[in-house]
C-alpha positions as CSV (number, residue, x, y, z in Angstrom):
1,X,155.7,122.9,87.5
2,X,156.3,120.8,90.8
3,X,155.4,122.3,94.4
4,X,158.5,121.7,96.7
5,X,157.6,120.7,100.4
6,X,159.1,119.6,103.2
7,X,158.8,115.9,103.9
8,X,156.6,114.4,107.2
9,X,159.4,112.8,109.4
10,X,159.5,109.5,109.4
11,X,158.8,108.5,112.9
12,X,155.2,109.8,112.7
13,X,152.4,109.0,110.6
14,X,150.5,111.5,109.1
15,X,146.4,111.8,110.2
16,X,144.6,114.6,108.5
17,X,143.2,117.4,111.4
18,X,139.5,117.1,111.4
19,X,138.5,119.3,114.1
20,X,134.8,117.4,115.0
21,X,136.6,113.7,115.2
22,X,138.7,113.2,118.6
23,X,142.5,113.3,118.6
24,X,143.8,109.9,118.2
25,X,147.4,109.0,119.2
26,X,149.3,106.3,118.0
27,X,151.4,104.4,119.9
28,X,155.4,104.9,119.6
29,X,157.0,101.7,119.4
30,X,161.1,100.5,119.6
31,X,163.1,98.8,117.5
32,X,163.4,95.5,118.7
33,X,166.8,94.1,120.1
34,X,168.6,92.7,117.7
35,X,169.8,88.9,119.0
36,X,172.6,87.0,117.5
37,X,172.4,83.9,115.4
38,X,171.3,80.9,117.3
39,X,172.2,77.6,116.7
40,X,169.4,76.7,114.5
41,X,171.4,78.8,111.9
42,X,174.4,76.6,112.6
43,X,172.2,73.7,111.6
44,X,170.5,75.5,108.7
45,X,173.6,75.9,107.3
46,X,175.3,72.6,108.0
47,X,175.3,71.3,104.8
48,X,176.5,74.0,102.2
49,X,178.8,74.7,104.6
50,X,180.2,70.7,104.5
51,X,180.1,71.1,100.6
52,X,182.7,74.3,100.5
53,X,184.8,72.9,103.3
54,X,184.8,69.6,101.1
55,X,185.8,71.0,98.2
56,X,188.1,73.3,99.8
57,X,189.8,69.7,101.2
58,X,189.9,68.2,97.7
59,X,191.6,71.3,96.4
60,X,194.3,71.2,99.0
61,X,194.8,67.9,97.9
62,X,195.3,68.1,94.4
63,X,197.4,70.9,95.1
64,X,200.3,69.1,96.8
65,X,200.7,67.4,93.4
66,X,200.9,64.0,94.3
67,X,197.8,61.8,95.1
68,X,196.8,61.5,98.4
69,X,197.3,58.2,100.1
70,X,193.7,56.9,100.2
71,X,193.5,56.0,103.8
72,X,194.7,59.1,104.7
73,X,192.7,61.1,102.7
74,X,189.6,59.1,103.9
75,X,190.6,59.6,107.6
76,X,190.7,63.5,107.1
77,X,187.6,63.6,105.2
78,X,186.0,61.1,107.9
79,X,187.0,64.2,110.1
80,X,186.0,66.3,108.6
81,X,182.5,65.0,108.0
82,X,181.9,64.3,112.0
83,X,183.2,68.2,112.5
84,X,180.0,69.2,109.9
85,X,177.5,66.4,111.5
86,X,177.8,68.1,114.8
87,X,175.9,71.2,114.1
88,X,173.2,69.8,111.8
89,X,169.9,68.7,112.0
90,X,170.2,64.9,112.3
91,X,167.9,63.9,109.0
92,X,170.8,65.6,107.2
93,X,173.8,64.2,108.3
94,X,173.3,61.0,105.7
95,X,173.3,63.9,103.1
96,X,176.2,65.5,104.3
97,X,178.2,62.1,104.1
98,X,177.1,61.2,101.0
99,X,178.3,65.0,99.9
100,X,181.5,64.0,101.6
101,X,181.7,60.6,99.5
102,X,180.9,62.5,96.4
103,X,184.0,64.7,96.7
104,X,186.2,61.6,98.1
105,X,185.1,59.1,95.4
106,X,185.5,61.2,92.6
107,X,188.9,63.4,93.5
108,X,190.7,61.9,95.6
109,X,190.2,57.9,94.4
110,X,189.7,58.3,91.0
111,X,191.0,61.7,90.2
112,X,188.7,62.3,87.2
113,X,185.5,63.6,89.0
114,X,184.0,59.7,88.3
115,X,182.3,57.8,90.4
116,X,182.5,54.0,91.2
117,X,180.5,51.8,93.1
118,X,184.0,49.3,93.6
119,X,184.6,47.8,97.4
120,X,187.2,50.4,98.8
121,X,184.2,52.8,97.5
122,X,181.7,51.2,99.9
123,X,184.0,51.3,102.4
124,X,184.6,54.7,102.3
125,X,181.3,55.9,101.9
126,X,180.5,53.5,105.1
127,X,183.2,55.1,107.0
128,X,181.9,58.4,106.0
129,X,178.4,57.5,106.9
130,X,179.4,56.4,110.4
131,X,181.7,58.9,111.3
132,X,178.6,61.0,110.2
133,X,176.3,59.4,112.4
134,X,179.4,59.4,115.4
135,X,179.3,63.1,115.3
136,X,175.6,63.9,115.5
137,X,175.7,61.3,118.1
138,X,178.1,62.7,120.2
139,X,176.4,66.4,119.9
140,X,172.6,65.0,120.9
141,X,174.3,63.1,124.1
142,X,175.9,66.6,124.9
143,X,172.5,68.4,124.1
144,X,170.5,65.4,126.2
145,X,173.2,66.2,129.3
146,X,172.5,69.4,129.3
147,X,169.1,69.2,129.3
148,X,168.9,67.1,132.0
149,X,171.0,69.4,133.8
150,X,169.5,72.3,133.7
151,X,166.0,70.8,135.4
């Protein structure tokens, strides 16, 4: 049969009386304050995020029905790709373009999820790359200014 007792509260820790050993107190400590997410989650997440908003893109795309006209399309997704590059860590914005490309290439130019490696495909994955590199250029010459500024 099981003895029933009451439970030691939480917010102490249990040390055994032993009447010849001195009385030892621990210290109480606080929860810490809780701080919101910095900007290094921003560019953590820089990335995955630039994959869903990619394919989120594509899907608005083949929803209308009718293929996109490639320039436009490639303008939107150059856009698009700067708008990610911004946050993220700058050894990943080539990554981010090329995931840009991927979704370009293969929905929106050749409709069948293939890739080609034809001219108006190097163009667009150099337009992709560079608008890539425009945004996280832009953000560390904003980042730089500030910097300075606050000396």
């Amino acid at each position: 049969m099981a003895t029933l007792h009451r439970p030691a509260p939480s917010h102490r820790t249990y040390l055994p009386y032993a009447p010849h050993l001195p009385r030892v107190t621990l210290p109480r400590t606080r929860p810490g304050r809780r701080t919101p997410p910095g900007p290094a989650l921003a560019r953590d997440l820089a990335l995955p995020l630039g994959a869903v908003a990619a394919a989120l893109l594509v899907a608005a795309l083949m929803l209308t029905g009718e293929s996109a006209h490639a320039a436009v399309a490639l303008a939107v997704f150059a856009l698009l790709t700067s708008a990610v590059s911004v946050p993220a860590r700058p050894v990943v914005v080539p990554v981010v373009a090329l995931v840009s490309w991927l979704f370009y290439d293969g929905f929106v130019l050749h409709q069948r999820s293939e890739l080609a490696f034809q001219p108006q495909d190097r163009t667009g994955l150099l337009v992709l790359l560079l608008a890539g590199i425009t945004g996280a250029g832009c953000a560390a010459a904003v980042r730089a200014v500030r910097r300075h500024l606050a000396r």
